[in-house]
C-alpha positions as CSV (number, residue, x, y, z in Angstrom):
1,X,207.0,65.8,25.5
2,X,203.5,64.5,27.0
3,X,204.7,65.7,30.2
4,X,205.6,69.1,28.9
5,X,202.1,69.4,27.5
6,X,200.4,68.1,30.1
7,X,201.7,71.1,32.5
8,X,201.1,73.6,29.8
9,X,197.8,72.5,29.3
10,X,197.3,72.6,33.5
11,X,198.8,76.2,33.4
12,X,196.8,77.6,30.5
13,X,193.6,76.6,32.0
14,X,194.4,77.9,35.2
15,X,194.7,81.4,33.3
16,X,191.9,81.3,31.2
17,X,189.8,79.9,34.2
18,X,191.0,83.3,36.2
19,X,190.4,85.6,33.0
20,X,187.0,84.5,33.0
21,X,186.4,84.6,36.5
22,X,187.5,88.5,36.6
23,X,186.5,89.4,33.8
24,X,184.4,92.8,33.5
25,X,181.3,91.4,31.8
26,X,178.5,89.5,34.1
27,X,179.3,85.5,32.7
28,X,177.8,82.8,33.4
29,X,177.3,78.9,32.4
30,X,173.7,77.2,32.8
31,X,172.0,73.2,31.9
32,X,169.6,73.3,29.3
33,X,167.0,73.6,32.2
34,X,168.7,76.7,33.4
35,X,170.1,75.8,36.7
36,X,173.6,78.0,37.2
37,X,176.9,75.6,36.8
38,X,179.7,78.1,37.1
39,X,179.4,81.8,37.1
40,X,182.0,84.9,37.4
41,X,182.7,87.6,39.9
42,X,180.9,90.3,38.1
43,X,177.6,88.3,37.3
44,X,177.9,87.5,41.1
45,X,177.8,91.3,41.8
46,X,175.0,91.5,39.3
47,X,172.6,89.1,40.6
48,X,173.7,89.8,44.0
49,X,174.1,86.2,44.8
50,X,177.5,84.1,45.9
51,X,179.6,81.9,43.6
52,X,178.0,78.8,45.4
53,X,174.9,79.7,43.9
54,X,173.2,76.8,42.0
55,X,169.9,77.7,41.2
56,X,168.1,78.3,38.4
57,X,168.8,81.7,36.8
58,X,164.9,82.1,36.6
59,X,165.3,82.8,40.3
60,X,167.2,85.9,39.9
61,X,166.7,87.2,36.2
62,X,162.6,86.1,35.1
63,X,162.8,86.7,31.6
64,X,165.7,84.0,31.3
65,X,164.0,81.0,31.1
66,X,164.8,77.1,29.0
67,X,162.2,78.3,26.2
68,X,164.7,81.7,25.2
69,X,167.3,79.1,24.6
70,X,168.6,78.6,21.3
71,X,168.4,74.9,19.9
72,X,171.1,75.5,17.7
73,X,174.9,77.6,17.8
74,X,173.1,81.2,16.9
75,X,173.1,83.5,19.4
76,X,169.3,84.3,21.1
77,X,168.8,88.1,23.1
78,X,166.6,89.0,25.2
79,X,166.4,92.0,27.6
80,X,166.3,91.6,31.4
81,X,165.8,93.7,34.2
82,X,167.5,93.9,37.9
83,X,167.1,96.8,40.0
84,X,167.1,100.0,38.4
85,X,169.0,98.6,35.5
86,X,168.3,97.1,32.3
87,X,170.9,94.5,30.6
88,X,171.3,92.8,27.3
89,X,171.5,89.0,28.0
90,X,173.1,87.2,25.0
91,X,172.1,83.2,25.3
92,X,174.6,80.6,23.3
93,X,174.5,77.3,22.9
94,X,177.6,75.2,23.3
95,X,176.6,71.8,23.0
96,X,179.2,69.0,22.9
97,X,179.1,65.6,22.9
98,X,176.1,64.1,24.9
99,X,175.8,67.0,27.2
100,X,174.1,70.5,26.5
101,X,175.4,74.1,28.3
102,X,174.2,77.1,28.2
103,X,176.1,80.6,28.2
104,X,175.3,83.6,29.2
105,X,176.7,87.1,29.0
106,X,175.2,90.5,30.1
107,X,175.9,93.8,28.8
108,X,174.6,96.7,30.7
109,X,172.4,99.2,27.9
110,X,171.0,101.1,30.7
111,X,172.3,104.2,29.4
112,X,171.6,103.2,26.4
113,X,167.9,102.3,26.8
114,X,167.6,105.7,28.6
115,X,169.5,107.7,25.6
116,X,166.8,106.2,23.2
117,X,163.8,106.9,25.3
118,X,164.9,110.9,25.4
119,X,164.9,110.3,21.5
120,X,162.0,108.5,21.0
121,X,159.8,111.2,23.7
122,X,161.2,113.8,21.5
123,X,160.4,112.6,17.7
124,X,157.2,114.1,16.8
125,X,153.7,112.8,15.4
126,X,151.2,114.4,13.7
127,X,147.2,114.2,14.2
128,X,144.5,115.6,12.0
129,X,141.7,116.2,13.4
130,X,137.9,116.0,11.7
131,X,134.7,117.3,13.4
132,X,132.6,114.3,12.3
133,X,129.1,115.9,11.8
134,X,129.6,119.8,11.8
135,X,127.0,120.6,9.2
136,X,124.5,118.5,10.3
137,X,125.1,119.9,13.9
138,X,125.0,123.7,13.3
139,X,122.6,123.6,10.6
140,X,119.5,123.5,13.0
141,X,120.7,126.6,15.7
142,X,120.7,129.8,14.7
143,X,124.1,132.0,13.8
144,X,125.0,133.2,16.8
145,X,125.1,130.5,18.5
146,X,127.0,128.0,15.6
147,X,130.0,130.9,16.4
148,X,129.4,130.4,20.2
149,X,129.6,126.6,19.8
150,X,132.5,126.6,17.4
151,X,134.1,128.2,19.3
152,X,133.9,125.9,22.2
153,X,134.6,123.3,20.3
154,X,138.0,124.8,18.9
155,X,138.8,125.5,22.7
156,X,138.5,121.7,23.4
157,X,140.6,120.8,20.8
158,X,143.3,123.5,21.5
159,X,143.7,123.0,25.2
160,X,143.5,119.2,24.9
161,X,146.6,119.2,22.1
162,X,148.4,122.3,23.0
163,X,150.8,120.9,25.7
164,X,154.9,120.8,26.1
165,X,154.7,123.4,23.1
166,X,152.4,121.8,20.5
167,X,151.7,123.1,17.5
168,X,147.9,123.2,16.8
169,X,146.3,125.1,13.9
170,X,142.6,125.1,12.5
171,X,142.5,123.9,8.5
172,X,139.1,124.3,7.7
173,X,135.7,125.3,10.0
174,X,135.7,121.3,10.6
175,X,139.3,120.2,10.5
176,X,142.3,120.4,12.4
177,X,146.1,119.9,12.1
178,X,148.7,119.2,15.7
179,X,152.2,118.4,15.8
180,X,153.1,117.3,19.2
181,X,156.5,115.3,21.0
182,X,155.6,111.2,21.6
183,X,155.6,112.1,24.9
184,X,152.5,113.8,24.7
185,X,151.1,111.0,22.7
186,X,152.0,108.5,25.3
187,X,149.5,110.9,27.3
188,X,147.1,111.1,25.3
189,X,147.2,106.9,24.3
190,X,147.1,106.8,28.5
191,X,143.8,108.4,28.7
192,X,142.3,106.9,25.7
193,X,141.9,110.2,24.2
194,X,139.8,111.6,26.3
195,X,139.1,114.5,24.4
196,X,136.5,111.9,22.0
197,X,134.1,112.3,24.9
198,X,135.2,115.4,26.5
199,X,133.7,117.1,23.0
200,X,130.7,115.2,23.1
201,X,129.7,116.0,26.4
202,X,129.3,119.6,25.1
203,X,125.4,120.5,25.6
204,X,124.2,121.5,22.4
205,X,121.1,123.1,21.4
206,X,119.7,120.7,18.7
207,X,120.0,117.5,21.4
208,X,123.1,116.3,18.9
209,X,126.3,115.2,20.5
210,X,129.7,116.8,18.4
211,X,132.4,113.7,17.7
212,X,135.6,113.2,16.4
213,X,137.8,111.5,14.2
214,X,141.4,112.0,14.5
215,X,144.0,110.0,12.3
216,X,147.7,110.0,14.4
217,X,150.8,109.2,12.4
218,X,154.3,108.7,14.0
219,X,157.3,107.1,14.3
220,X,158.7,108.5,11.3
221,X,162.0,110.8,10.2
222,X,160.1,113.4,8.5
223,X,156.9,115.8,8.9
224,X,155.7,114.6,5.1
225,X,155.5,110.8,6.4
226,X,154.0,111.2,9.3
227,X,151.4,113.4,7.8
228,X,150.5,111.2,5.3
229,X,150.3,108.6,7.6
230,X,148.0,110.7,10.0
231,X,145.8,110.8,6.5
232,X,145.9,107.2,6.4
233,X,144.6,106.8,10.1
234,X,141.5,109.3,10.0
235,X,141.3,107.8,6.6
236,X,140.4,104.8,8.9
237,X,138.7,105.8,11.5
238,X,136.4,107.6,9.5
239,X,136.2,103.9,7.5
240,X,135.0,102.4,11.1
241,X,132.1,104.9,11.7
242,X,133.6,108.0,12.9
243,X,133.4,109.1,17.4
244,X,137.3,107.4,17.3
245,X,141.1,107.6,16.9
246,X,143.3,105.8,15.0
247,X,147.5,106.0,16.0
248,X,149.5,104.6,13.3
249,X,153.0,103.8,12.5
250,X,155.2,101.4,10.8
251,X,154.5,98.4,12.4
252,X,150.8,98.4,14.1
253,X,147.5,100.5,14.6
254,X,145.8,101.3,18.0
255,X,141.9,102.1,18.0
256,X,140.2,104.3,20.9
257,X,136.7,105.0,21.0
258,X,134.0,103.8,18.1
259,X,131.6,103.1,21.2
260,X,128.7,105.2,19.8
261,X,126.4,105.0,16.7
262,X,126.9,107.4,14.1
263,X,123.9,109.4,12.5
264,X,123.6,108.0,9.3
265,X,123.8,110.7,6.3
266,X,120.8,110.8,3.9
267,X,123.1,113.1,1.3
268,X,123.2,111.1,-2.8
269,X,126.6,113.0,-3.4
270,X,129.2,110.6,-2.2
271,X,126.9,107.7,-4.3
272,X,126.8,109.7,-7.2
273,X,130.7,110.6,-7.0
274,X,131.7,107.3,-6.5
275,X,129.7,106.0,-9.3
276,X,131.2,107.9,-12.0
277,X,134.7,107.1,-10.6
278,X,133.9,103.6,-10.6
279,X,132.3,103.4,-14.3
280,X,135.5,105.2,-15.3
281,X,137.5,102.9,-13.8
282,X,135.8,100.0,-15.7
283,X,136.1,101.9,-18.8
284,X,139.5,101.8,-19.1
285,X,139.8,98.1,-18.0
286,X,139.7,94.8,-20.2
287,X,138.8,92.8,-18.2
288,X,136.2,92.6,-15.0
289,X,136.6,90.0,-12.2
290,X,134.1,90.2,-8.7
291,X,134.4,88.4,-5.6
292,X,133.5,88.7,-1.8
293,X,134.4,86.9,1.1
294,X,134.8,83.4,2.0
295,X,131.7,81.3,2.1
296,X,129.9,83.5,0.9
297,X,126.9,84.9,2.5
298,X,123.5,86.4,0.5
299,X,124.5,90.0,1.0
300,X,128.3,89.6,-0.7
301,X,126.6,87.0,-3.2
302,X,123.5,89.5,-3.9
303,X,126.5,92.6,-4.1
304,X,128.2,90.5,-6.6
305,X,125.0,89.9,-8.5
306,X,124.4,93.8,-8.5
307,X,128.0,94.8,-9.3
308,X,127.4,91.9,-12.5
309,X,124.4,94.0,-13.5
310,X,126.8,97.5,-13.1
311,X,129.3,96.0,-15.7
312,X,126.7,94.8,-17.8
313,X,124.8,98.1,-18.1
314,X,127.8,99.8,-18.7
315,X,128.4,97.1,-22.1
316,X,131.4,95.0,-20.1
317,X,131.7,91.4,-19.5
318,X,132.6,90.1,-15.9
319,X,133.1,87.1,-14.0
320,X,132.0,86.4,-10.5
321,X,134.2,83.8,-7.9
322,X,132.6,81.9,-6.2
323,X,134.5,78.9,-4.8
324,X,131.6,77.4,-1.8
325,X,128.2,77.4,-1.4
326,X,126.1,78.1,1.4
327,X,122.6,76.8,1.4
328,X,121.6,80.8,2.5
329,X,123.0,81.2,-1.2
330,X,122.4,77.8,-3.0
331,X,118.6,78.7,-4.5
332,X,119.7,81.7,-5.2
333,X,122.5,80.4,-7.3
334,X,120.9,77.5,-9.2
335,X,118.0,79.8,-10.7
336,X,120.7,82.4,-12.1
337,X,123.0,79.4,-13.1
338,X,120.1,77.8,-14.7
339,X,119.1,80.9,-16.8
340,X,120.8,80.9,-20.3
341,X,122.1,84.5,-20.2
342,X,124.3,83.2,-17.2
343,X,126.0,80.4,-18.5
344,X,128.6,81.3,-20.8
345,X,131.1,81.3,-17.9
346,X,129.8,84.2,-15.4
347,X,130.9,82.2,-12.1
348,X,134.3,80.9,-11.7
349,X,136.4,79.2,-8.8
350,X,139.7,80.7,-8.1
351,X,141.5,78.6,-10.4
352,X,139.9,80.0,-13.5
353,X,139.9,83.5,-12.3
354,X,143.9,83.1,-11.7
355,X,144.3,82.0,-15.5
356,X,142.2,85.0,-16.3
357,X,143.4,88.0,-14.1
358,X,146.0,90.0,-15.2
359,X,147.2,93.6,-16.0
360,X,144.4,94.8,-17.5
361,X,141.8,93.3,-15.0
362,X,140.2,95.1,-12.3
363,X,139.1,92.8,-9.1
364,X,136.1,94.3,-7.9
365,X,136.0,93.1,-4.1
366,X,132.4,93.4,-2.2
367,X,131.4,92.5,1.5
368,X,134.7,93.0,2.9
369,X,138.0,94.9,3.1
370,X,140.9,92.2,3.9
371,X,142.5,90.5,1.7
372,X,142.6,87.4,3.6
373,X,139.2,87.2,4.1
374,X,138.3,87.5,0.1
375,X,137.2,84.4,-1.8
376,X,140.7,84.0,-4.2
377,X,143.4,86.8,-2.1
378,X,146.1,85.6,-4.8
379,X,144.4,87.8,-7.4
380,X,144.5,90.8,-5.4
381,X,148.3,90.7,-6.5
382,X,148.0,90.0,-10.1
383,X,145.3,92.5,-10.9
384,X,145.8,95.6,-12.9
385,X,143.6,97.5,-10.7
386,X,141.5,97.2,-7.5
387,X,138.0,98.3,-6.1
388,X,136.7,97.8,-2.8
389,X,133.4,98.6,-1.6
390,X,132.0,97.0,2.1
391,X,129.7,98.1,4.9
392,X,131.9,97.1,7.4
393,X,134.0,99.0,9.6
394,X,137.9,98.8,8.2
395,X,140.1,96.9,10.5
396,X,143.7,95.7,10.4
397,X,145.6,94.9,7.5
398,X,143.5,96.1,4.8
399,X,143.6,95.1,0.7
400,X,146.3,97.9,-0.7
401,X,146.7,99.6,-3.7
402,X,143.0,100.4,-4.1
403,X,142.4,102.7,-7.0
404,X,138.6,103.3,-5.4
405,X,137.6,102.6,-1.9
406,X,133.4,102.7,-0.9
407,X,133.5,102.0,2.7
408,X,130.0,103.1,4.0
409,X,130.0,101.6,7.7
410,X,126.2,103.4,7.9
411,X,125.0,101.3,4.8
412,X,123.1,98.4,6.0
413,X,124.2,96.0,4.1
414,X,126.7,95.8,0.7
415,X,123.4,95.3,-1.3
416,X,122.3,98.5,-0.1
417,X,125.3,100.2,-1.3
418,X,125.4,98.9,-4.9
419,X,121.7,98.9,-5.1
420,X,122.4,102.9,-4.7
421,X,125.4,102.7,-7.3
422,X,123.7,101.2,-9.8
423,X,120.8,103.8,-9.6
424,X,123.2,106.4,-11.2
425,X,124.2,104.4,-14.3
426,X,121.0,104.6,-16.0
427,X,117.7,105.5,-14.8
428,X,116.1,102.4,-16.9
429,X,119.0,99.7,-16.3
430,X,117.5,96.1,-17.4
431,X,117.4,94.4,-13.7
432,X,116.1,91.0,-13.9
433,X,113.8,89.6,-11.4
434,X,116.2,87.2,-10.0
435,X,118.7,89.8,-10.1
436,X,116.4,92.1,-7.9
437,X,115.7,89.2,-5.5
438,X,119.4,88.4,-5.0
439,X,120.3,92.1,-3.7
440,X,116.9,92.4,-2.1
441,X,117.7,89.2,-0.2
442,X,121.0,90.6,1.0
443,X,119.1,93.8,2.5
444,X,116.7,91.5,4.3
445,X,119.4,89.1,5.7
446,X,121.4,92.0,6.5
447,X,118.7,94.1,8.7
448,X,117.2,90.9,9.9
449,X,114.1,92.1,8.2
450,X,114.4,95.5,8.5
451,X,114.8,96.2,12.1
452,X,118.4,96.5,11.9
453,X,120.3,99.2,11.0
454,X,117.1,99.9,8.4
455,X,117.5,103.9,7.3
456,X,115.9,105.9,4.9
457,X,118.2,105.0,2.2
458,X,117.6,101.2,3.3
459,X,113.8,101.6,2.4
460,X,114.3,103.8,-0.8
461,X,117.2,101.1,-2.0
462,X,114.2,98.4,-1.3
463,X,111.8,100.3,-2.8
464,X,113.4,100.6,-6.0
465,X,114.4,96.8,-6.1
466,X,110.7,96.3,-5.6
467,X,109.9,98.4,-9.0
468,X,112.4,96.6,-10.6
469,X,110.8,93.1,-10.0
470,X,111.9,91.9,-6.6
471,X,109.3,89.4,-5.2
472,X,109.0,89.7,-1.4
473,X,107.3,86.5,-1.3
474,X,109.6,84.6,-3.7
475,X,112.4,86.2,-1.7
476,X,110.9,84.7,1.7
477,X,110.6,81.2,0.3
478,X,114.0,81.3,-0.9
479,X,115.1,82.5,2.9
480,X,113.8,79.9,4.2
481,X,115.3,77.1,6.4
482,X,114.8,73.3,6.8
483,X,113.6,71.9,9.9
484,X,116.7,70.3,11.4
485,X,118.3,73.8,11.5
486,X,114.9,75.4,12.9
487,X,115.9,72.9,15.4
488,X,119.0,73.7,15.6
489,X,118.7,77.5,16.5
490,X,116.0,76.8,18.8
491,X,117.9,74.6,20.8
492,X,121.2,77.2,20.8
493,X,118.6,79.3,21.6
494,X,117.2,77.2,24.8
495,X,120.8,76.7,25.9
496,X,122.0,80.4,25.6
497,X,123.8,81.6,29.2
498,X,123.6,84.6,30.3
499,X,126.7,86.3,31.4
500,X,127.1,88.8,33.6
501,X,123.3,89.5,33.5
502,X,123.5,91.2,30.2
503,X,125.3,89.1,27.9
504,X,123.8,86.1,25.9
505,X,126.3,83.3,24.7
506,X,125.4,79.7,22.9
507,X,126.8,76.9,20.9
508,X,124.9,76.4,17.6
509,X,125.6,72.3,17.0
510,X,125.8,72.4,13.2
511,X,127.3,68.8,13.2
512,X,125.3,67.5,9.3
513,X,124.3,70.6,8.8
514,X,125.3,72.2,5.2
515,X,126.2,76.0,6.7
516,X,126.0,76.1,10.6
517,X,127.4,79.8,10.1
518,X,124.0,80.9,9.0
519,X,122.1,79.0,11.6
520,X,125.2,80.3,13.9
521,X,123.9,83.8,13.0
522,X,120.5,83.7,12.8
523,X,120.5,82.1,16.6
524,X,122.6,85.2,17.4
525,X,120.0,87.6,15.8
526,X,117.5,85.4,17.8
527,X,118.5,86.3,21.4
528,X,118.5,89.8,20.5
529,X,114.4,89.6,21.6
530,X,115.2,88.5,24.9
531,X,114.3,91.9,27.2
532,X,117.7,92.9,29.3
533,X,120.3,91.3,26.8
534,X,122.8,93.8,25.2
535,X,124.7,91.6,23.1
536,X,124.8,88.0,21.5
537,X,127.8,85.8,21.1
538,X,126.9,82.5,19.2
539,X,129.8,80.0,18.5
540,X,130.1,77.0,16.1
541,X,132.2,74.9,14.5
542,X,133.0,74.4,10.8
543,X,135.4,73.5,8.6
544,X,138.0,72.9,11.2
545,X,137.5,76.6,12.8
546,X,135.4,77.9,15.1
547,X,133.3,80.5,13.4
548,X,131.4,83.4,16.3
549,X,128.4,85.6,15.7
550,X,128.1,88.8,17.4
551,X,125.2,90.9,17.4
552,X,124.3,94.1,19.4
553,X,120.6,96.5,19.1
554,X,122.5,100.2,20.2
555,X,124.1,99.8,23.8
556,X,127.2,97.4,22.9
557,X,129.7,98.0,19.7
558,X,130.3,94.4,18.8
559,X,133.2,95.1,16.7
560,X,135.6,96.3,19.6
561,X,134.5,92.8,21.1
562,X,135.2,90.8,17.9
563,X,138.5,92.6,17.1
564,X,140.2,91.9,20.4
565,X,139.4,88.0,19.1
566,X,140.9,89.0,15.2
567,X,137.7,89.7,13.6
568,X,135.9,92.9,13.1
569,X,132.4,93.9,11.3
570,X,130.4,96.9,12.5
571,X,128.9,98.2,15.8
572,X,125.7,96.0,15.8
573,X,127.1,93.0,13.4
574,X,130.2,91.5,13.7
575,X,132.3,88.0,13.5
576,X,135.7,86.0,13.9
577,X,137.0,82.9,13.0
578,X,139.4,81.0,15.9
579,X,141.9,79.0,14.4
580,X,143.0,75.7,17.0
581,X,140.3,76.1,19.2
582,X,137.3,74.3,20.8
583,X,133.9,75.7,21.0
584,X,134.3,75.0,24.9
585,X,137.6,77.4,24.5
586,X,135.9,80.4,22.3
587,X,133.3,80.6,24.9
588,X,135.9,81.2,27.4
589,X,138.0,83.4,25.3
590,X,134.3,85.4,24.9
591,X,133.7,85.4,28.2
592,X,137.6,86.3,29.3
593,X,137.3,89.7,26.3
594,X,134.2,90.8,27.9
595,X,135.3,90.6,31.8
596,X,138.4,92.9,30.6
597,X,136.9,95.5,28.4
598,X,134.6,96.2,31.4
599,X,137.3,96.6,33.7
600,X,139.3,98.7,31.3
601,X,136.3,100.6,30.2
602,X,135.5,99.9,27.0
603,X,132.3,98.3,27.0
């Protein structure tokens, strides 16, 4: 019997050893390092090599390499490429006993692959397109020549969209719809939407450059989605300043242009609009909680302060997170804290405002538009409704559900912004001194006294904080620093490179110091003054992260630089916060961004 099953177990794997050898599909068997142990006919043909081969399979297919393979039984994929055709490797583990193989099998998807691609070129997207400054453009040249020039302008956009069959149509005198196949878009993503400077290059008689703001939605079964979606992107790019275009689908969001700085509008309607939506949205709410962003700096402190003095006016009560405190905030704080009208619970960390958000809360979030970034994120969820309003440029991932959205990227600061909101509540709202100096400070911080970013509005919202009882003197004593971070900045300052002739980048040592983020940034704002610089990068670490200052007069948009490290801000002002990295590292990382965006064009 033995004998018997002995021979049949010879014979059996004599056939299944020649089933697998001819069999159809490419095979193979690899060591966990990947070097080839046994391999059939057709994966010979395949990877045109002989069935002595005993290499690793990195040699012949690069995307098959030890760290695709799966620890455990489940099956791992990954696509490879050989020749002119594309297969489907499936990766197994088939571990026994004290040794480890690998299998793998491919399956040819060429056709496949080349099916979906003729699919994918042919789905449609959907861009709406917004002349950014029309009025203010035309309104200075006479009327002949606004119909000469809108013209021109409509020509631009038509001839840039209207290819392969595209449908273009005008909307209004300043916005556009088009309806084009992917395949156009892949164009248009190739040149970086070249029609954003083509349009400003138009010679205009008022000295003023046209731009654009298109919003791009794709990737979607039906015109409705991908129309709405296109909303959603202008919606954006008109949230990061305008000159820019925003493509958007399901799973990510690609940004062209935003290189130039927008003419900021001196118009009260959009203030006065968005006040009376927001005072009806606290009407019909319980419940008021306010918070900014994470370590929080005077401008979101001060915004909070104001937005306190909004839902006061208005006969609500609110609370204010606050979780850390920065020594930029910290005098600030302790004179409102000390004041009896403030202490029957105003601030609270996030533990308290979790046991008091609910339903019929609305979160009022100032300074910033992510919801990671936010003091407490895990209210965001639990509210009943949410407001945002922020000065910076809207990035990535923003907070959802929003029943009232205040971007203003040409506000200086957040301060500024609800300094003008609060100005259409009540002519005579009861602003306390402190209360004044807290959003007064913001504006200060924010501008770096003024000479940043400093409009007309900045100077009017100023002015009226001054007849309210800001003290620019107490202000300035409140600013001011201790000696060991003097020390501090000047020495980041003293041992500032300068990259590629243009570019200043430092280390701010904050080792002892209470918030080395607001030396960090007042060391970047330093090296502004030095004549030939373009931009400042300043790096420090805190808290286990390494936190970077940008900061930019007109000639570099900051933002672009700071996104591409998984920050953001606004053209002249912007951040980001590397997680498991050395200063030593972010400098190279900052030096790495900058040597690409000037080879691909972007700076």
């Amino acid at each position: 019997m033995l004998d018997d099953m002995l021979k049949f177990s010879a014979k059996y794997s004599q056939v299944q050893n020649k089933l697998l050898k001819e069999l159809n599909i490419p095979y193979c068997i690899l060591d966990q390092k990947g070097k080839v142990l046994w391999l059939n006919r057709a994966m010979s043909e395949v990877a045109d090599v002989d069935f002595n081969f005993n290499k690793n399979i990195a040699v012949v297919f690069k995307e098959v390499t030890p760290n695709v393979f799966p620890e455990t039984n489940e099956l791992a994929e990954v696509t490879v490429q050989k020749g002119d055709k594309t297969y489907k490797a499936e990766i197994e583990n088939v571990s026994k006993i004290g040794n480890r193989f690998i299998t793998l099998y491919l399956y040819d998807i060429t056709e496949m692959m080349l099916v979906e691609k003729k699919l994918k070129d042919n789905s449609f997207a959907v861009a709406i397109i917004d002349i950014d400054n029309y009025e203010d453009v035309v309104e200075s040249i006479d009327d002949l020549s606004q119909s000469f020039f809108a013209g021109v302008i409509e020509k631009k956009i038509y001839d840039y969209f209207a290819k392969g069959g595209s449908f273009v149509r005008k909307l209004e005198k300043d916005r556009f719809i088009a309806i084009f196949k992917n395949i156009n878009l892949s164009e248009f993503i190739a040149d970086k939407f070249r029609l954003l400077e083509e349009v400003k290059s138009i010679d205009m008689e008022n000295d003023m450059n046209i731009t654009l703001s298109i919003g791009v939605g794709t990737g979607f079964d039906s015109y409705d989605k991908c129309y709405e979606t296109a909303k959603e992107a202008l919606d954006t790019a008109l949230g990061r300043g305008g000159d820019q275009a925003v493509v958007k689908n399901e799973e990510r969001q690609l940004y062209f242009g935003g290189k130039s700085q927008q003419a900021e509008t001196n118009t009260r309607v959009k203030v006065r609009v968005k006040a009376h939506a927001f005072r009806k949205i606290l009407e019909s709410k319980e419940k008021v909680i306010i918070m900014g962003h994470r370590l929080p700096d005077i401008d979101a402190f001060g915004a909070c302060i104001g937005m306190y003095c909004f839902v006061r006016e208005i006969g609500k009560k609110a609370h204010i997170v606050v979780n850390d405190l920065s020594a930029g905030i910290e005098p600030f704080y302790e004179r409102i804290e000390s004041r009896d009208d403030y202490a029957n619970g105003v601030f609270v960390n996030s533990e308290e405002a979790l046991e008091i958000v609910d339903q019929s809360t609305v979160v009022v979030v100032v300074d910033v538009n992510r919801p990671e970034m936010t003091d407490c994120p895990e209210i965001l969820d639990k509210a009943g409704s949410k407001v945002v309003l922020d000065h910076h440029r809207t990035g990535d991932n923003p907070i959802k559900g929003v029943v009232l959205s205040y971007v203003d990227t040409f506000a200086s600061s957040s301060c500024e912004m609800v300094t003008e909101l609060m100005q259409f509540v009540s002519m005579d709202i009861n602003l306390k001194g402190i209360e004044a100096d807290a959003l007064y400070a913001g504006i200060v911080i924010d501008t770096d006294n003024f000479n940043t970013k400093a409009g007309p509005r900045t100077f009017e919202a100023a002015a009226y904080l001054r007849r309210n009882g800001a003290d620019v003197s107490r202000v300035r004593k409140l600013l001011r620093t201790d000696m060991d971070e003097y020390r501090a900045v000047a020495s980041a300052i003293h041992d500032a490179e300068i990259f590629r002739g243009e570019y200043a980048i430092s280390v701010y040592r904050g080792d002892g110091k209470e918030s080395p983020t607001v030396g960090c940034a007042k060391a970047a704002n330093e090296l502004l003054d030095v004549a030939g610089i373009k931009a400042s990068f300043v790096v420090t670490d805190y808290d286990n992260q390494v936190y970077v200052s940008a900061r930019s007069i007109d000639e570099i948009n900051v933002q672009l630089v700071m996104e591409r490290l998984g920050g953001g801000g606004h053209l002249g002002t912007a951040g980001a916060q590397l997680q498991d990295c050395t200063v030593e590292e972010a400098v190279d990382k900052i030096k790495e961004t900058l040597d690409k965006m000037t080879k691909e064009g972007e700076i």
